[in-house]
C-alpha positions as CSV (number, residue, x, y, z in Angstrom):
1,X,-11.2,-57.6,48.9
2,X,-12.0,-61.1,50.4
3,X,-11.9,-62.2,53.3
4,X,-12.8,-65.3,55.7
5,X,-16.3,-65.2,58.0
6,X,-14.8,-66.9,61.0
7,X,-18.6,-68.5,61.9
8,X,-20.4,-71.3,61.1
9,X,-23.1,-70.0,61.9
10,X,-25.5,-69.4,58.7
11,X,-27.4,-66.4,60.4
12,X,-24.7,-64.4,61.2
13,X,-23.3,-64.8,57.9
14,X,-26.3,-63.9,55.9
15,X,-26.2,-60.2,58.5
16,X,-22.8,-59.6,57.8
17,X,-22.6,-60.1,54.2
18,X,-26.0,-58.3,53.2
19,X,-24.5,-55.2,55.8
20,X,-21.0,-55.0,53.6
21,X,-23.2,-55.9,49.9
22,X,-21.8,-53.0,48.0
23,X,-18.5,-52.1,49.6
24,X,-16.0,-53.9,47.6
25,X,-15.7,-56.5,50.4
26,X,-16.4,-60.4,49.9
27,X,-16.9,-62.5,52.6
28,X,-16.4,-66.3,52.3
29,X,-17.3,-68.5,55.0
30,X,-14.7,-70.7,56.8
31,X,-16.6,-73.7,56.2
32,X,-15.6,-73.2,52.4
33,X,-11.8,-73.2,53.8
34,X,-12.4,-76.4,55.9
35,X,-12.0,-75.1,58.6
36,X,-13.3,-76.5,62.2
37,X,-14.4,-74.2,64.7
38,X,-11.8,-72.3,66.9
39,X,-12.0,-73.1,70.6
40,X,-13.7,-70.6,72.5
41,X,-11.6,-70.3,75.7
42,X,-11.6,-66.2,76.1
43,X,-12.6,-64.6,78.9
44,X,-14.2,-62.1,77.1
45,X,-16.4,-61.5,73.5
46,X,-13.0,-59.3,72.5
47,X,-10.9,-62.3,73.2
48,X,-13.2,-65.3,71.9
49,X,-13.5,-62.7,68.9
50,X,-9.7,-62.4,68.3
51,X,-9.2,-66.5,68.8
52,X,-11.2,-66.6,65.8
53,X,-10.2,-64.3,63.7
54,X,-7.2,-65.7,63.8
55,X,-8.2,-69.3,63.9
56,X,-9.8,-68.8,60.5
57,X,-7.0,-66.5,58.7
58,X,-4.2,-69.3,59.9
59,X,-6.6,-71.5,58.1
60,X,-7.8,-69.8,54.5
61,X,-4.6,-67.3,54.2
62,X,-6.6,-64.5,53.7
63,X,-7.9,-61.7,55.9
64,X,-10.3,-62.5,58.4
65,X,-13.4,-61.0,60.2
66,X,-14.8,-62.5,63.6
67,X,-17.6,-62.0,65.5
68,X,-18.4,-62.6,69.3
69,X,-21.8,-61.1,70.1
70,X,-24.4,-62.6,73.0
71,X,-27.4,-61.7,75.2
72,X,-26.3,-60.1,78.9
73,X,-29.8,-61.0,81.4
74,X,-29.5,-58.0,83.8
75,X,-31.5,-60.4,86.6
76,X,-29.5,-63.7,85.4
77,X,-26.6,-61.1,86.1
78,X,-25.0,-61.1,82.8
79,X,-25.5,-64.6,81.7
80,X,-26.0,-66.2,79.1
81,X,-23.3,-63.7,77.9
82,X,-20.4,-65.0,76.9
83,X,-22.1,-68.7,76.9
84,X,-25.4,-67.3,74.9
85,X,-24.7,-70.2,72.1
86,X,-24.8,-72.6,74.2
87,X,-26.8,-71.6,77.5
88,X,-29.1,-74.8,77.6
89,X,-26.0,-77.3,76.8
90,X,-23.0,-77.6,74.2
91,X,-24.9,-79.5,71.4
92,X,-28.1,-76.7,71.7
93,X,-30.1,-75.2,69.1
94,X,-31.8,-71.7,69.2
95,X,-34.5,-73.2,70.4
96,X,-33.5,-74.7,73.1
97,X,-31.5,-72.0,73.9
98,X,-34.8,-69.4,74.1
99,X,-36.5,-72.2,76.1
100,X,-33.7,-72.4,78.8
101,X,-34.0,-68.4,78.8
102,X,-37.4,-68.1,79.4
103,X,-37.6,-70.9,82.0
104,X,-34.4,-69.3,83.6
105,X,-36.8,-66.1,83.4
106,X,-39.8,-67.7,84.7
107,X,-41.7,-65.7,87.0
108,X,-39.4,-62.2,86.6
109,X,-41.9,-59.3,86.3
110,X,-41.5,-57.4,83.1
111,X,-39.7,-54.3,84.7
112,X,-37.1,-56.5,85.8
113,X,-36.4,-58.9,82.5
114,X,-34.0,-55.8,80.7
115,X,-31.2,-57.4,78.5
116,X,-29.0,-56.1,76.0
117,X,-27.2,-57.5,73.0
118,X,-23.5,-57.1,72.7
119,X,-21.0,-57.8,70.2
120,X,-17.3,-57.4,68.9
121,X,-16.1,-57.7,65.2
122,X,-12.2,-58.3,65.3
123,X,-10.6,-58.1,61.6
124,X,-7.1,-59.3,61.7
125,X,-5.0,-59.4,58.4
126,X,-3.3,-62.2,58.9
127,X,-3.1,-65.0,61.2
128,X,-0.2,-62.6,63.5
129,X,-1.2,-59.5,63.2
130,X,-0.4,-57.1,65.8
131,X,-3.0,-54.3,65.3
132,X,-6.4,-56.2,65.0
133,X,-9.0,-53.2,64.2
134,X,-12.2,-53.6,67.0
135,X,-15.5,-52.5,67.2
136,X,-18.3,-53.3,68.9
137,X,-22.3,-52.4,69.5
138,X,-24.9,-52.4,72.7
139,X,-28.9,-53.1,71.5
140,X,-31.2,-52.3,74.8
141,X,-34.4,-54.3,75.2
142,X,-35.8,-57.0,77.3
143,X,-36.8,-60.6,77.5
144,X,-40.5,-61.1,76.5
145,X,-42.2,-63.9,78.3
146,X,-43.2,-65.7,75.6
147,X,-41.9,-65.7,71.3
148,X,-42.8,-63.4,68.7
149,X,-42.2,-63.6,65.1
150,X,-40.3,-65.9,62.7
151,X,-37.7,-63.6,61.6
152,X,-33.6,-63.3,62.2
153,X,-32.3,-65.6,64.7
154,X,-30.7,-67.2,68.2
155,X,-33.3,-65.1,71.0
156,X,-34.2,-62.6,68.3
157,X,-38.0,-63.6,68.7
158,X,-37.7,-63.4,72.6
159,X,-35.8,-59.4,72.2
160,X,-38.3,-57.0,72.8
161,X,-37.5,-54.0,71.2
162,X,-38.6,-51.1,73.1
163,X,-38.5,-48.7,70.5
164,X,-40.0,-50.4,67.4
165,X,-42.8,-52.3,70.8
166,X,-42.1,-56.0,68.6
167,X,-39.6,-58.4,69.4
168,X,-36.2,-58.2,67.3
169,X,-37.8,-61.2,65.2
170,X,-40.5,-59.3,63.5
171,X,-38.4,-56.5,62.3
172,X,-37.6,-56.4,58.6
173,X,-33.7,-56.8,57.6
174,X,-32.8,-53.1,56.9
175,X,-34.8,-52.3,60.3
176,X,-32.7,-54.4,62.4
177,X,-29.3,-54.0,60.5
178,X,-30.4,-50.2,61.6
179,X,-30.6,-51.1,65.1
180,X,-29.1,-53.7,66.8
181,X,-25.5,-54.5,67.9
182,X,-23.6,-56.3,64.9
183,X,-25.3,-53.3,62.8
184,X,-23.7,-50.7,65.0
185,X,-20.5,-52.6,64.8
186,X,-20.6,-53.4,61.0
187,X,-21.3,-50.0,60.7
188,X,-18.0,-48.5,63.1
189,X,-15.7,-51.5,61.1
190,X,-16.7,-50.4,57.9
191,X,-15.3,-46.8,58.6
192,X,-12.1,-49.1,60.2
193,X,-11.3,-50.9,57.1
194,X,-12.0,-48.0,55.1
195,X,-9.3,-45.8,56.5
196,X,-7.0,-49.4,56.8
197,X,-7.5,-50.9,53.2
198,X,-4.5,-52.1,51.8
């Protein structure tokens, strides 16, 4: 079964496809369709999520899985969120991004910097179909003051991971597929387009 990774984004890729390695499912990235990125004008992850889903299976033909995932700052009240790609300007790396966080964060005492990841995978069949499948996933943890690691990516090394006590960027792979938000998604899809396959 193939179908189109509606993301340019090389990360999220790399999660997505080593989480369905084994399950009959192929993904190929949009970019190999041509395809430009979808414009992001949801009010939610559910609906950014379903505007590219069906952005890229207009474009390739095939089936196509989305994600919309970003970081909620309880005392930035919710924000990044749905602006996480691009909190510290349109044109922003992850870099950049973690350095607008943790100058937006500057002076917050640890008890007060909690966060969670969220996202949504959307899987629509074809460009109009009417019963997208949904899931999503919630990882807990809080903003360190300061990076940690060189592993995964976007604010990974700035994730604290409460229950591991290491930020989200010194986890190994099969740790963090294990525990954080697009894992627990991948995961509920997975059943989803189990009990759906064609």
């Amino acid at each position: 079964m193939r179908i189109c990774c509606a993301t340019h984004n090389a990360g999220k890729i790399r999660e997505l496809a080593g989480a369905l390695a084994g399950s009959g499912i192929t993904l190929a990235a949009q970019d190999t369709f041509g395809i430009a990125p979808a414009v992001e004008n949801g009010l939610s992850f559910v609906e950014n999520a379903l505007i590219k889903a069906r952005h890229a299976a207009a474009g390739s033909g095939l089936p196509a899985l989305a994600d919309d995932s970003g970081l909620e700052v309880d005392a930035l009240d919710g924000r990044p969120g749905l602006y996480s790609a691009r909190f510290a300007g349109a044109d922003a790396d992850d870099a950049q991004n973690r350095a607008a966080l943790l100058a937006a964060l500057a002076g917050v005492p640890e008890p007060a910097r909690t966060a969670r990841f969220y996202c949504v995978l959307v899987y629509v069949r074809h460009a109009h179909d009417p019963r997208p499948l949904i899931a999503d996933g919630i990882w807990e943890g809080r903003i360190l003051t300061a990076e940690h690691g060189t592993g995964g990516f976007g604010y990974d090394p700035v994730f604290y991971v409460p229950t591991h006590g290491c930020s989200a960027a010194e986890l190994t792979a099969d740790q963090k597929h294990a525990l954080s938000h697009r894992g627990q998604a991948l995961r509920v899809m997975s059943r989803l387009l189990g009990a759906h396959r064609p």
